[in-house]
VOGU-296716 format. One record per residue (C-alpha): z, y negated, x. Coordinates in nm, 4 decimals, m for minus. Layout:
{up: Z north: Y east: X}
...
***
This chain:
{up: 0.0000 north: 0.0000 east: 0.0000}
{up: 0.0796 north: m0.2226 east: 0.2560}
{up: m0.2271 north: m0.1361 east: 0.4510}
{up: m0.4370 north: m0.2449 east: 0.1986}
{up: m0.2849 north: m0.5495 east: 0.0914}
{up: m0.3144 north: m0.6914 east: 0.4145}
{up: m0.6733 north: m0.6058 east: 0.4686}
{up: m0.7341 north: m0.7139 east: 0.1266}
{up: m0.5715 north: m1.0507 east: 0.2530}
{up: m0.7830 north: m1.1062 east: 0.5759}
{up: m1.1054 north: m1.0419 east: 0.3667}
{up: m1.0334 north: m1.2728 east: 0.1382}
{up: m0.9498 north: m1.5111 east: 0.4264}
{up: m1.2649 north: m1.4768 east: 0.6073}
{up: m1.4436 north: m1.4167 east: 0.3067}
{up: m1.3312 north: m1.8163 east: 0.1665}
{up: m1.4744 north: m1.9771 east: 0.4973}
{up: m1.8748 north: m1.8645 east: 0.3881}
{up: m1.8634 north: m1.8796 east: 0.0097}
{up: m2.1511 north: m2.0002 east: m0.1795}
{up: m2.1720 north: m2.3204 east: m0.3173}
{up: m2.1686 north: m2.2981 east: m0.7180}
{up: m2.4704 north: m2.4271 east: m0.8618}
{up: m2.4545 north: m2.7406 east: m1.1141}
{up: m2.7153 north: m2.5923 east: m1.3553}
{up: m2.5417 north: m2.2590 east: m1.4199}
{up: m2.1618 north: m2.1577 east: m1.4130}
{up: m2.0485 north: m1.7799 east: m1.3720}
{up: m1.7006 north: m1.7422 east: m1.5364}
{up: m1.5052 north: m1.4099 east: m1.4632}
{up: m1.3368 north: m1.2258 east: m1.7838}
{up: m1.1644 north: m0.9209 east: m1.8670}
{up: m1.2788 north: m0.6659 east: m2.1241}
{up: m1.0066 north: m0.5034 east: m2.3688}
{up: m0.8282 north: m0.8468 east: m2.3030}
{up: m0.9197 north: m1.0027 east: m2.6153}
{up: m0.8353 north: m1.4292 east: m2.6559}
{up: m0.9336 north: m1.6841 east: m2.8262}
{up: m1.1950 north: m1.8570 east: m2.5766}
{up: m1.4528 north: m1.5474 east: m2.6353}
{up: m1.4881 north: m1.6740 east: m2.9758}
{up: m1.6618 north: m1.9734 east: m2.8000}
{up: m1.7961 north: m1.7547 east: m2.5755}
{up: m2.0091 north: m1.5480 east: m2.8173}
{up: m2.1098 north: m1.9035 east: m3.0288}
{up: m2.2195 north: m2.0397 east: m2.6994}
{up: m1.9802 north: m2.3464 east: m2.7434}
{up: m1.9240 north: m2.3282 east: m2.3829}
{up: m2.2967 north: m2.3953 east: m2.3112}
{up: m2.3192 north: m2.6861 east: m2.5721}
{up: m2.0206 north: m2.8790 east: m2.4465}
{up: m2.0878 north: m2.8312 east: m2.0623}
{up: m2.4676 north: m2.8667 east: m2.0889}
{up: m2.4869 north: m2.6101 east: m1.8583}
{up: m2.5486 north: m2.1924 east: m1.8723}
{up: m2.2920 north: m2.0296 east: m1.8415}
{up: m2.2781 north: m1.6810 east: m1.7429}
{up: m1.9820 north: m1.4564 east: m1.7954}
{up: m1.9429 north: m1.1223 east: m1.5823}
{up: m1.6183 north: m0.8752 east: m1.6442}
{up: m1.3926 north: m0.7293 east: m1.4161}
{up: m1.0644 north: m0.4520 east: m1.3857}
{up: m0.8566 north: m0.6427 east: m1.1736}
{up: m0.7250 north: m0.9809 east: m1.0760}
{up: m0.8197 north: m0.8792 east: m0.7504}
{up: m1.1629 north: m0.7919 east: m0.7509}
{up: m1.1453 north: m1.1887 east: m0.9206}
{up: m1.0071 north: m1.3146 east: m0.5971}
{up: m1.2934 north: m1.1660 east: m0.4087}
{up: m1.5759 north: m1.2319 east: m0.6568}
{up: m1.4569 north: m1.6697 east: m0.5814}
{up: m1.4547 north: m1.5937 east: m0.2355}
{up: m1.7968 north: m1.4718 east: m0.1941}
{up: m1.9258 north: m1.7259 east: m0.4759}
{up: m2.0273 north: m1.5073 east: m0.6830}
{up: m1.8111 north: m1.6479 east: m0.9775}
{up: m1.6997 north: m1.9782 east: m1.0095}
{up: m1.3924 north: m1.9805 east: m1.2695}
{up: m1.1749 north: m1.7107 east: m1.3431}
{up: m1.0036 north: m1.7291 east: m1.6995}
{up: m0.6712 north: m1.4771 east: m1.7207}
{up: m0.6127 north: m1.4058 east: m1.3566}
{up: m0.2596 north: m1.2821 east: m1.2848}
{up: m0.0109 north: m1.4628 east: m1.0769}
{up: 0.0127 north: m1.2191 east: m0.8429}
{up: m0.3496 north: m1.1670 east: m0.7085}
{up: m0.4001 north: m1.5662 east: m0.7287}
{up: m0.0339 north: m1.5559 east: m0.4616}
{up: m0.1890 north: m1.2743 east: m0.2754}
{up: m0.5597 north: m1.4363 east: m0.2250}
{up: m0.3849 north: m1.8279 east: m0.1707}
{up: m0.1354 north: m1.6923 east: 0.0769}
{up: m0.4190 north: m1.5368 east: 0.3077}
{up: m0.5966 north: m1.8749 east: 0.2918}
{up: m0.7910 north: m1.8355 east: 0.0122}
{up: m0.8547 north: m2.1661 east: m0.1176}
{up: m0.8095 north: m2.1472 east: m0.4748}
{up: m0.6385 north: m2.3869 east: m0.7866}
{up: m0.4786 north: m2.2902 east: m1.1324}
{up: m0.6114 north: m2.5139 east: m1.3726}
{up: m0.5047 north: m2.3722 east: m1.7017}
{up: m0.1859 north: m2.1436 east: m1.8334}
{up: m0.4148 north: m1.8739 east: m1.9764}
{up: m0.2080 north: m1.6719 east: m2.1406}
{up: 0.1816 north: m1.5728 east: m2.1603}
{up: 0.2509 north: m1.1780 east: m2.2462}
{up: 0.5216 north: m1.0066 east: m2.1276}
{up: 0.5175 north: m0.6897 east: m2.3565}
{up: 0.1365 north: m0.6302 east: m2.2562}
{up: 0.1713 north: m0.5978 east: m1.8894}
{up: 0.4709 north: m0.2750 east: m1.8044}
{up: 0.4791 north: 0.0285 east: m1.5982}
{up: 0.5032 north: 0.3621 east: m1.8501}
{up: 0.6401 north: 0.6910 east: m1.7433}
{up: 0.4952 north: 0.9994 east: m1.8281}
{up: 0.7200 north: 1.1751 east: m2.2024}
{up: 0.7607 north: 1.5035 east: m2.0181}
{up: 1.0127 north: 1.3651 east: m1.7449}
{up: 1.2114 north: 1.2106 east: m2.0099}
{up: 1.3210 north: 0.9154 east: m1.7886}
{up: 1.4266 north: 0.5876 east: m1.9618}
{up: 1.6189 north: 0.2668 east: m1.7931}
{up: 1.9431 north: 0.4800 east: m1.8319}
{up: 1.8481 north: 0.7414 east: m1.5622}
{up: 1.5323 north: 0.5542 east: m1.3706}
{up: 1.6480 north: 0.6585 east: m0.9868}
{up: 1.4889 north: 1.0165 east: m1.1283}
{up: 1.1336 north: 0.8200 east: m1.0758}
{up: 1.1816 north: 0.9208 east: m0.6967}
{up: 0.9880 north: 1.1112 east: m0.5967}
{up: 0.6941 north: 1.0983 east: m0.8688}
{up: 0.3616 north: 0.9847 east: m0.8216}
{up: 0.2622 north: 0.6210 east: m0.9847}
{up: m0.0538 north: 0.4555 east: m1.0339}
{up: m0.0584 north: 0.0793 east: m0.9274}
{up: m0.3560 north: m0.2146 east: m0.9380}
{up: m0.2220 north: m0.3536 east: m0.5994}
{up: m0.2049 north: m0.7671 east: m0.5769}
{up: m0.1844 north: m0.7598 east: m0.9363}
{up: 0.0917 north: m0.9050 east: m1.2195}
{up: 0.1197 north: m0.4920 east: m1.3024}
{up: 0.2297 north: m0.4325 east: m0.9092}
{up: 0.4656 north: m0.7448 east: m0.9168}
{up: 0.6304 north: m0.5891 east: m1.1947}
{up: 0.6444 north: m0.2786 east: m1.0524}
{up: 0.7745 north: m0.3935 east: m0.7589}
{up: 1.0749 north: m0.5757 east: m0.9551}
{up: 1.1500 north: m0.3088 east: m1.1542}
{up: 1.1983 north: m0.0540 east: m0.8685}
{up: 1.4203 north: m0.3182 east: m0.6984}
{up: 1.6478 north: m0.3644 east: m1.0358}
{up: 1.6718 north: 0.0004 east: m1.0847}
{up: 1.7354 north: 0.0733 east: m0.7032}
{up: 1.4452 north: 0.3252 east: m0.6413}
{up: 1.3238 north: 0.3387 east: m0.2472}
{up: 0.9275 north: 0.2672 east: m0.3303}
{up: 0.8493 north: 0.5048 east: 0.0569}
{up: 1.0268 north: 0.7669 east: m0.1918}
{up: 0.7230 north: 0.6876 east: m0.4429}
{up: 0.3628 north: 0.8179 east: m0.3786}
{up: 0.1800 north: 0.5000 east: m0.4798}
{up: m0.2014 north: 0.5149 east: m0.6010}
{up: m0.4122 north: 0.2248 east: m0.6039}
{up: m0.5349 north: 0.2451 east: m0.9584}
{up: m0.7990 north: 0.0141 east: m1.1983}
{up: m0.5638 north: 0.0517 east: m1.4982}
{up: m0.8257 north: 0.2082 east: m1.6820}
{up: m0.9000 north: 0.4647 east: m1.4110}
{up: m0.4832 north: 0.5072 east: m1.3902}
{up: m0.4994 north: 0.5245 east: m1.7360}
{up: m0.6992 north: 0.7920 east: m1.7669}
{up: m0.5222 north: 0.9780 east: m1.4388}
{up: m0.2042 north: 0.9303 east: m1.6690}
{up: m0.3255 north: 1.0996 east: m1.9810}
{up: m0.4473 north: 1.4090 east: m1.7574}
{up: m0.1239 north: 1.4734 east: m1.5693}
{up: m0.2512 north: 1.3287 east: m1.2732}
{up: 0.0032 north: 1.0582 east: m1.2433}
{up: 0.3280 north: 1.0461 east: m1.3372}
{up: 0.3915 north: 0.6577 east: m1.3701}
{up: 0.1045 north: 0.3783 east: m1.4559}
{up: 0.1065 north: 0.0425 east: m1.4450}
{up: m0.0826 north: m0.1995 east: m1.6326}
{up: m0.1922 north: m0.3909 east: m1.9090}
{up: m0.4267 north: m0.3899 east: m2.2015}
{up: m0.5745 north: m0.1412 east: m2.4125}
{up: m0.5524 north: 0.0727 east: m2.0822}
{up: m0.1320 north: 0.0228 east: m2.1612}
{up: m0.1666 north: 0.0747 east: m2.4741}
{up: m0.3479 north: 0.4451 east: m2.3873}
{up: m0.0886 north: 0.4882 east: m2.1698}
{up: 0.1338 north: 0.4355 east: m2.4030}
{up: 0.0356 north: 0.7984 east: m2.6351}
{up: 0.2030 north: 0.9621 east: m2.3180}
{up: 0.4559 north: 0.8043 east: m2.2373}
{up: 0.7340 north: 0.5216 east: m2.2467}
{up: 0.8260 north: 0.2180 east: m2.1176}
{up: 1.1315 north: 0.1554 east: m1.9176}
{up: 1.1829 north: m0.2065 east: m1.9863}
{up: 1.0775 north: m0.3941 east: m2.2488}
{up: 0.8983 north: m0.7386 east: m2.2274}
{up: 1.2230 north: m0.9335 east: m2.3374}
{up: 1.4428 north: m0.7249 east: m2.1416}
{up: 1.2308 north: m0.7930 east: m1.8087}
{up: 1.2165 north: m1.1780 east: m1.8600}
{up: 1.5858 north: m1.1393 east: m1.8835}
{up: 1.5300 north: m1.0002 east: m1.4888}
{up: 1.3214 north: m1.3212 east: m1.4339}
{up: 1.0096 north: m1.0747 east: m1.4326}
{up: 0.7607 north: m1.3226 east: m1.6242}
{up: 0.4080 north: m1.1979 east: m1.6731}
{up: 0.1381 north: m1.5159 east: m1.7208}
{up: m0.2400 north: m1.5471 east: m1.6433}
{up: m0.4179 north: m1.8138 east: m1.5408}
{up: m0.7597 north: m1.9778 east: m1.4848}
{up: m0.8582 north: m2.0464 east: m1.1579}
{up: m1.1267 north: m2.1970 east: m0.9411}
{up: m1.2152 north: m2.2400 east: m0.6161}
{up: m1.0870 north: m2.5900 east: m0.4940}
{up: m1.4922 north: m2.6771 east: m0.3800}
{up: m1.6143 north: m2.6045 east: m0.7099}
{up: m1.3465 north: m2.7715 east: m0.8866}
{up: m1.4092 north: m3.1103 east: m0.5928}
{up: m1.7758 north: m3.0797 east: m0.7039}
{up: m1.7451 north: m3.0618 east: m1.0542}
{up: m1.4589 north: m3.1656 east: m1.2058}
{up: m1.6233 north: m3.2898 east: m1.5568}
{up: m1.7472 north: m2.9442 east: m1.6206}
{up: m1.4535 north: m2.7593 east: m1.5587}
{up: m1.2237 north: m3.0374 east: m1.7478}
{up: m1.5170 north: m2.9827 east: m2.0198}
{up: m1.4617 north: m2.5665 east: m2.0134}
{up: m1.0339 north: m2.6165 east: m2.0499}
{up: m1.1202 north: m2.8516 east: m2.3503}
{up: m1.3589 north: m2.5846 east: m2.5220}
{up: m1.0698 north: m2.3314 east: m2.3833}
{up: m0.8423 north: m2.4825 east: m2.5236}
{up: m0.9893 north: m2.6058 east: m2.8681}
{up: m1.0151 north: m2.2298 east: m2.9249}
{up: m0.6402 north: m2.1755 east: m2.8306}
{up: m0.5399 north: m2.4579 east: m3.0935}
{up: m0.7490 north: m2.2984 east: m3.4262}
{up: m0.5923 north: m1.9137 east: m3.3112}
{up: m0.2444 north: m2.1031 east: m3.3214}
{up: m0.2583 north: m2.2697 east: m3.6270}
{up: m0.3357 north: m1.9125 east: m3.7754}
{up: m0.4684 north: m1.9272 east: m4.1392}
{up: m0.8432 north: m1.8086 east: m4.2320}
{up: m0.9825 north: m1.9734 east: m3.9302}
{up: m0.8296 north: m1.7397 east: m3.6902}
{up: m0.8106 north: m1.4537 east: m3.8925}
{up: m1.2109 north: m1.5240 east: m3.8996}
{up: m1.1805 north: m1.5090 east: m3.5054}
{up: m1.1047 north: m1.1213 east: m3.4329}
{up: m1.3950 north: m0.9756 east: m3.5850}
{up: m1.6045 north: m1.1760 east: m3.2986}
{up: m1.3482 north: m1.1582 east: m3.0179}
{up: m1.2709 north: m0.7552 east: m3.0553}
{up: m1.7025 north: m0.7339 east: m3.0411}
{up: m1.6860 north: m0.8841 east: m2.7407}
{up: m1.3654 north: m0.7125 east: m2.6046}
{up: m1.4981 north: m0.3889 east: m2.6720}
{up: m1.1968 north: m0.3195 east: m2.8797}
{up: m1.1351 north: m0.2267 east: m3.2973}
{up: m1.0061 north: m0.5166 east: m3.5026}
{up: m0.6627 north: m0.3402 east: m3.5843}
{up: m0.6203 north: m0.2834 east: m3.1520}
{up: m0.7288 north: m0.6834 east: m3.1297}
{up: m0.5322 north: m0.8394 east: m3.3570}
{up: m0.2128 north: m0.6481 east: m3.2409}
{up: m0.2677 north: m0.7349 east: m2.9186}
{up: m0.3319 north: m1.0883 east: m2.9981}
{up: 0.0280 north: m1.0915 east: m3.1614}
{up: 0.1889 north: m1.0274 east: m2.8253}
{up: 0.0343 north: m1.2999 east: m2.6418}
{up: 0.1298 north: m1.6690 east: m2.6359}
{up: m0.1086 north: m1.9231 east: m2.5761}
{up: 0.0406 north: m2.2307 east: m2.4918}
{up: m0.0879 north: m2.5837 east: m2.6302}
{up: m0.1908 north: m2.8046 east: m2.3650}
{up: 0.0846 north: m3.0536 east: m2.3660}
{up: 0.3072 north: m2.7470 east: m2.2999}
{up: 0.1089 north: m2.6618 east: m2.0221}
{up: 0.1485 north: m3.0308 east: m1.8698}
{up: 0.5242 north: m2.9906 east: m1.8813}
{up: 0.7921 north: m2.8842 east: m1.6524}
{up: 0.7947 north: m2.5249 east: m1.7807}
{up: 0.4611 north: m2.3783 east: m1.7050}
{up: 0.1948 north: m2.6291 east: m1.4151}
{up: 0.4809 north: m2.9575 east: m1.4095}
{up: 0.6323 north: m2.7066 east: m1.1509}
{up: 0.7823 north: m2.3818 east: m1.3389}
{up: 0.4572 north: m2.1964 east: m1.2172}
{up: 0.4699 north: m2.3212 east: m0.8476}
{up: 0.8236 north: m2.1799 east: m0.8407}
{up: 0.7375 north: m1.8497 east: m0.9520}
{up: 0.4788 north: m1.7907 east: m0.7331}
{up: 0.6911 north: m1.8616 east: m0.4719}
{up: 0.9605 north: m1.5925 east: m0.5850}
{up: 0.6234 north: m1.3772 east: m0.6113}
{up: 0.5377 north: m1.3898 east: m0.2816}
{up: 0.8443 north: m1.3160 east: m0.1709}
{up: 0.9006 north: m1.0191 east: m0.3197}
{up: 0.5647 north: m0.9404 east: m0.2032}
{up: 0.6721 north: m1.0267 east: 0.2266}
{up: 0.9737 north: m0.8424 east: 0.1510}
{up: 0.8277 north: m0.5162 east: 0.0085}
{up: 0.5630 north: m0.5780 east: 0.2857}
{up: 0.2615 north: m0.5820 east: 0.0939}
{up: 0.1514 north: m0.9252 east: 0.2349}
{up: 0.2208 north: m1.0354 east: 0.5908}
{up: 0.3631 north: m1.4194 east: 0.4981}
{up: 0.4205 north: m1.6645 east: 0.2410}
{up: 0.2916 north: m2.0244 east: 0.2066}
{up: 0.5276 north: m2.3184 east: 0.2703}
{up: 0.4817 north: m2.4371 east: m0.0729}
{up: 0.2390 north: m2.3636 east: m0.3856}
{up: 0.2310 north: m2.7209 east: m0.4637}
{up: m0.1470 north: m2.7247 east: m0.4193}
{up: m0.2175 north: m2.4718 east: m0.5663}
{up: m0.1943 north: m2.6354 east: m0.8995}
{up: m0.4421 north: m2.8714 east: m0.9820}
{up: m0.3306 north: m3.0643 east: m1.3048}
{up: m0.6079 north: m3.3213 east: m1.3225}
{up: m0.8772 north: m3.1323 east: m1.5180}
{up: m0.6327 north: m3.0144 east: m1.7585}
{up: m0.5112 north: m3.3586 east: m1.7802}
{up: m0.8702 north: m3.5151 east: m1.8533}
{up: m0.9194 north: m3.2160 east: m2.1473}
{up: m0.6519 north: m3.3263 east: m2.2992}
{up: m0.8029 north: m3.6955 east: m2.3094}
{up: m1.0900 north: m3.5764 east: m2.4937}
***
């Protein structure tokens, strides 16, 4: 694990100093699938293209990660829903990237689950020793991973630890392969049929173990073009506002969004009801980018140099945040 965190790291580090410019005409904008929110209702109508007079093309991906290095190589220019912990792992090897936008809050849809059969629950965790577990590395899944091993006392070189795409450890899970996944999504909620949790969302941010996304950009692209991107974290967040105020308008939102997530109505709209999207004067304030979210990180990294998955922390994630698109979407 540590081995490939820290080669993960230096790619991404040499990988930053030779990206590709982002072109003005088009924008590529990284997604998940099986993550369903409110922006891919603007997504499918193409709202994104109308407001930004641009095209915008969207590509999908598994992990945070593979996010981190798809920005690095310029291959995508905005990430919407990228965990914490792979925007810490990619900013503390050099990678220069920004938050601009609180995607997302959900701590119930991000846990580790352990297989039925062992019948271990938080009362008797230390009997996870021992057991094999399946683990996106650099992701919010492996942060809470991590945290949860240290609450519950369990030695992680007495774990076998498997780099897993959660729905590749998913399905590793539901064949015996694994005895522990962790992950998020409709690949948790798989994982789920076999097994059980061992914290649940509230009790973990009770621990301090918060689970948010957020957009990101590289700091170039965002330099070169900061009307577009204030323009997509309007659109983003226009979407947001009509799911909140709930009513016909955004039940008329999850046939479109669970097309596009690849997921059943019933499977969106429960996961919808997990997550929290906040508005953006909430995001402007001291709880989430006013400087609750540069704290966190750096408690994230530090878990991270102390479990030695990455070699160092930055000073400071001060800026990392980058407030003033979000600031002129809100002024439109």
């Amino acid at each position: 694990m540590k081995k490939y965190l820290m080669g993960a790291a230096a790619a991404l580090a040499v990988m930053a100093g030779t990206g590709v410019m982002a072109q003005t005409d088009e924008v590529t904008v990284g997604y998940f699938l099986e993550w369903p929110m409110p922006f891919q209702f603007a997504k499918v109508n193409g709202t994104y293209d109308a407001e930004m007079g641009v095209k915008v093309n969207w590509v999908s991906f598994d992990t945070g990660t593979a996010m981190s290095a798809a920005m690095a190589s310029g291959d995508v220019d905005i990430s919407v829903s990228q965990g914490v912990p792979p925007f810490v792992v990619a900013t503390s090897a050099g990678q220069d990237l920004q938050i601009l936008d609180v995607a997302v809050s959900y701590s119930d849809n991000d846990n580790c689950v352990v297989a039925s059969g062992l019948e271990i629950t938080k009362d008797n965790a230390g009997e996870i020793a021992g057991h094999k577990v399946a683990v996106p590395l650099g992701t919010a899944a492996h942060y809470g991973f991590l945290r949860q091993m240290n609450h519950f006392g369990v030695d992680l070189a007495s774990l076998e630890i498997v780099d897993m795409a959660p729905p590749d450890g998913a399905a590793a899970f539901a064949q015996g392969a694994v005895d522990m996944f962790c992950g998020w999504g409709g690949s948790l909620r798989r994982a789920k049929e076999s097994g059980n949790v061992l914290l649940t969302g509230a009790e973990k941010e009770e621990l301090g173990i918060l689970v948010f996304d957020v957009t990101s950009a590289p700091a170039s692209f965002v330099a070169e073009n900061a009307d577009l991107v204030a323009k997509f974290l309007a659109v983003t967040a226009d979407a947001n506002a009509v799911w909140n105020a709930g009513g016909d308008a955004a039940s008329a939102m999850i046939p479109v969004i669970a097309q596009d997530s690849g997921m059943d109505e019933a499977a969106t709209a429960e996961t919808m009801a997990t997550f929290i999207f906040p508005s953006l004067d909430d995001q402007l304030g001291d709880k989430w980018l006013g400087g609750g979210a540069q704290s966190f990180m750096q408690g994230v990294a530090g878990v991270f140099v102390d479990s030695g998955s990455i070699p160092s922390a930055l000073d400071s994630y001060d800026a990392t945040v980058n407030t003033g698109p979000l600031a002129a979407a809100a002024a439109m």
